[in-house]
C-alpha positions as CSV (number, residue, x, y, z in Angstrom):
1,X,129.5,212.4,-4.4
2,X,126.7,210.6,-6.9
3,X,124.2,208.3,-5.3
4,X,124.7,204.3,-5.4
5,X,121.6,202.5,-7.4
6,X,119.3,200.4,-5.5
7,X,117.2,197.9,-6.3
8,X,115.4,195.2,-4.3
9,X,113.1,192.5,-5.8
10,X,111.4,189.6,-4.5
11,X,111.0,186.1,-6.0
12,X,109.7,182.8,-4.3
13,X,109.2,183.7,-0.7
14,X,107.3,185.8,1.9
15,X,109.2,188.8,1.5
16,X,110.3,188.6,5.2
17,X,113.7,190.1,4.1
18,X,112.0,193.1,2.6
19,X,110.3,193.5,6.2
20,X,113.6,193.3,7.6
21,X,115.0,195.8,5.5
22,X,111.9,198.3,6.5
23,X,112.7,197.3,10.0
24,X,115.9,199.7,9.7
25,X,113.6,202.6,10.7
26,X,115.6,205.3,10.8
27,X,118.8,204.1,9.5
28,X,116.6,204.0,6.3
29,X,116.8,207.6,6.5
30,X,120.4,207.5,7.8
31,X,121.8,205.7,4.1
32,X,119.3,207.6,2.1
33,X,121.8,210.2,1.1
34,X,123.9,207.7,-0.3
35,X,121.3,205.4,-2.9
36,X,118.8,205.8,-4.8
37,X,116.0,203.4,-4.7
38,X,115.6,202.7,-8.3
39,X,113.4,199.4,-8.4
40,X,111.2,197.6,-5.5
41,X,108.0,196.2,-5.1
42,X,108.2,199.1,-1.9
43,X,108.3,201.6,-5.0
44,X,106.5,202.4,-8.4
45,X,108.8,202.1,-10.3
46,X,108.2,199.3,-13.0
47,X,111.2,199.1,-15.2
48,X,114.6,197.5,-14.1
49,X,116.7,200.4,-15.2
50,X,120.6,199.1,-16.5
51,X,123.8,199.7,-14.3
52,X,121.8,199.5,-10.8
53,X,124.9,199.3,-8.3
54,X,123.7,196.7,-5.7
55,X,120.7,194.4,-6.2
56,X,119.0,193.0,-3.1
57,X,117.2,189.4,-4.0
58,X,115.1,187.7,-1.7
59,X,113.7,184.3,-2.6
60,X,114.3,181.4,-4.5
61,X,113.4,180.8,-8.3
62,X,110.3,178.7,-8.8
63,X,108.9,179.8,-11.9
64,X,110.4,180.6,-14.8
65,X,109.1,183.9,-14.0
66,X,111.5,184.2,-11.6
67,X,114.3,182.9,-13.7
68,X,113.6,185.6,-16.5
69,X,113.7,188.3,-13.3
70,X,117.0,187.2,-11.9
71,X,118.8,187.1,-15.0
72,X,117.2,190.3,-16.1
73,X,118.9,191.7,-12.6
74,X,121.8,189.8,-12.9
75,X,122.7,191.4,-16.4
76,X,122.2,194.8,-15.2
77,X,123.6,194.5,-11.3
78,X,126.7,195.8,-10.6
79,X,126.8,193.9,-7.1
80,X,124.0,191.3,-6.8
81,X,123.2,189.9,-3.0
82,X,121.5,186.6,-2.4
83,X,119.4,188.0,1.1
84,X,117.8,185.5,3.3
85,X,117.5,181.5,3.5
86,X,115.5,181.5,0.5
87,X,117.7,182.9,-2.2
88,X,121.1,181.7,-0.7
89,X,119.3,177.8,0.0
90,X,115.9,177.5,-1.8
91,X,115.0,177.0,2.0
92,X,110.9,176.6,2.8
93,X,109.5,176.9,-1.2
94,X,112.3,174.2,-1.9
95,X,110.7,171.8,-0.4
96,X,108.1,170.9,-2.7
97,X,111.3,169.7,-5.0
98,X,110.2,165.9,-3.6
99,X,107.2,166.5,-5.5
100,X,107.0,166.2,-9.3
101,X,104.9,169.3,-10.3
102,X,102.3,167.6,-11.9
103,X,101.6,166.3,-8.9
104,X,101.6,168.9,-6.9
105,X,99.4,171.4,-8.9
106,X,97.1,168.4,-8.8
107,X,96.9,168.1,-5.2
108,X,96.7,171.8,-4.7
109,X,93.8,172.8,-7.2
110,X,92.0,169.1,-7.7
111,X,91.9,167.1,-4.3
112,X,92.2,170.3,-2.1
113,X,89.4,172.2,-4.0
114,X,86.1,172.6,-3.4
115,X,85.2,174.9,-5.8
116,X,86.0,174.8,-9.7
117,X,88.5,171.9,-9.2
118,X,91.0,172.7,-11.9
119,X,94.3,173.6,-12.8
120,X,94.4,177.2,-13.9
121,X,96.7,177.7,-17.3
122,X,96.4,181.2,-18.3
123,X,98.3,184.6,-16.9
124,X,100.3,182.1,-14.3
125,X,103.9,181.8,-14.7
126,X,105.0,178.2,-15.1
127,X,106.3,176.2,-12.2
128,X,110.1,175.0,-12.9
129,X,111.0,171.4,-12.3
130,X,112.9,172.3,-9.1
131,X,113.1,175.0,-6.8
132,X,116.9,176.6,-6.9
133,X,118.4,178.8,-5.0
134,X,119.8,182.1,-7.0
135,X,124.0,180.9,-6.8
136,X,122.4,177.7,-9.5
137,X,121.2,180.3,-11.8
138,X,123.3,183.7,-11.8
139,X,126.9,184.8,-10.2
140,X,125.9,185.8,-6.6
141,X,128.2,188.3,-5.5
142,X,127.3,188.5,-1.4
143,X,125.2,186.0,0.1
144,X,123.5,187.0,3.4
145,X,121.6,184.5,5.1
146,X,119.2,184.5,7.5
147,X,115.2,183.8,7.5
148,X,115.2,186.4,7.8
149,X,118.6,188.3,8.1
150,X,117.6,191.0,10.9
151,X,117.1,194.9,10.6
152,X,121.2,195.3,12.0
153,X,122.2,193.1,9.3
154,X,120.7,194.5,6.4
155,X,122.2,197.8,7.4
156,X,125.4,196.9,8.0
157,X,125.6,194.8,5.0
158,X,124.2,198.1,3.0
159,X,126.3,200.3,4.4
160,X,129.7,198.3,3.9
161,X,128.5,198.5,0.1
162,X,127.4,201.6,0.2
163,X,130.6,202.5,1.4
164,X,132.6,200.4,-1.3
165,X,133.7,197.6,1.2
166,X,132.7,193.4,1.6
167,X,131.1,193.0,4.2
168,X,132.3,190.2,6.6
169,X,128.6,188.3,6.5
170,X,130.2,185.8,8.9
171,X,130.1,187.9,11.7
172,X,126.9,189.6,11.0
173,X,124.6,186.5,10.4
174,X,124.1,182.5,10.2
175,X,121.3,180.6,8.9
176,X,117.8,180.8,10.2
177,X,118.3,183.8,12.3
C-alpha cells in the first residue's frame, strides 16, 4: 500500500488548527504509516510538490500572498480541506473587512506608532480589499470548522481520508468549538 501525500499550510490566522493537529500526540504516530508529510510550516520542506492527496488549509486569504498560495495548492490538491473558522468563514482576520485598507494600515503604522511612523512598502505582501474565506477563491472539498477544530477531530477527519471515505463533519464539529 503507497503512502497518501500530506500537506498543511497556513494563511491568515494563528495557526491554532496546526496546534490542534500536533495535539493528536500519538495518533500522529498512529496515521503515520499511512501519509507522507510532504509540505508544512512543521516541516522543511519548501516546495509545494504536484499531486499531494489531501491539503489541510488553515486561515483566511488576506494578502494576495495568500491568494497566490491557495491556488497554488488548489491546482496541485487532490482533496483540499477548509480547517477551522478561519478558512471555512474568514472569522477573526475578517473583521477588518469594515475597514478600507488604507485606512487601516494608517491606523496601524501612523497613529499607533511611536517610532518611525510609516507605512512599510517593501518585501510585505499586499493587503486584499477584503478578507475571504477559502470556498470564494478555490473548490473546497471538506470543510471542517471549528476555532479551532479539536485534536479528536482532526484525526478522525484524517483518518476517514486516509482511509478513502467523507467524513461526516457534522457529527464531529460545529463552529467555534
Amino acid at each position: 500500500m503507497s503512502k497518501a501525500t500530506l500537506a498543511t499550510i497556513w494563511l491568515d490566522g494563528c495557526s491554532g488548527c496546526h496546534m490542534s493537529l500536533l495535539d493528536m500526540d500519538e495518533r500522529l504516530i498512529e496515521l503515520s504509516p499511512q501519509f507522507e508529510l510532504v509540505y508544512s510550516p512543521l516541516v522543511d520542506a519548501k516546495v509545494l510538490p504536484r499531486n499531494v492527496d489531501v491539503a489541510l488549509v488553515e486561515g483566511s486569504v488576506s494578502s494576495d500572498e495568500d491568494e497566490h498560495k491557495i491556488r497554488l495548492i488548489r491546482s496541485r490538491a487532490r482533496i483540499l480541506v477548509s480547517l477551522g473558522d478561519c478558512a471555512v468563514t474568514g472569522n477573526v482576520p475578517a473583521m477588518r473587512n469594515s475597514f478600507p485598507v488604507d485606512a487601516l494600515l494608517h491606523r496601524v503604522y501612523i497613529e499607533n506608532a511611536t517610532l518611525q511612523q510609516q507605512v512599510p512598502t517593501e518585501r510585505l505582501p499586499v493587503l486584499l480589499k477584503r478578507v475571504r474565506p477559502v470556498h470564494e477563491v478555490v473548490t473546497v472539498d471538506v470543510f471542517v470548522p471549528g476555532c479551532p477544530p479539536s485534536a479528536d477531530t482532526i484525526y478522525s477527519v484524517l483518518k476517514e481520508l486516509l482511509a478513502g471515505r467523507v467524513p461526516d463533519i457534522a457529527a464531529l464539529s460545529r463552529f467555534g468549538i
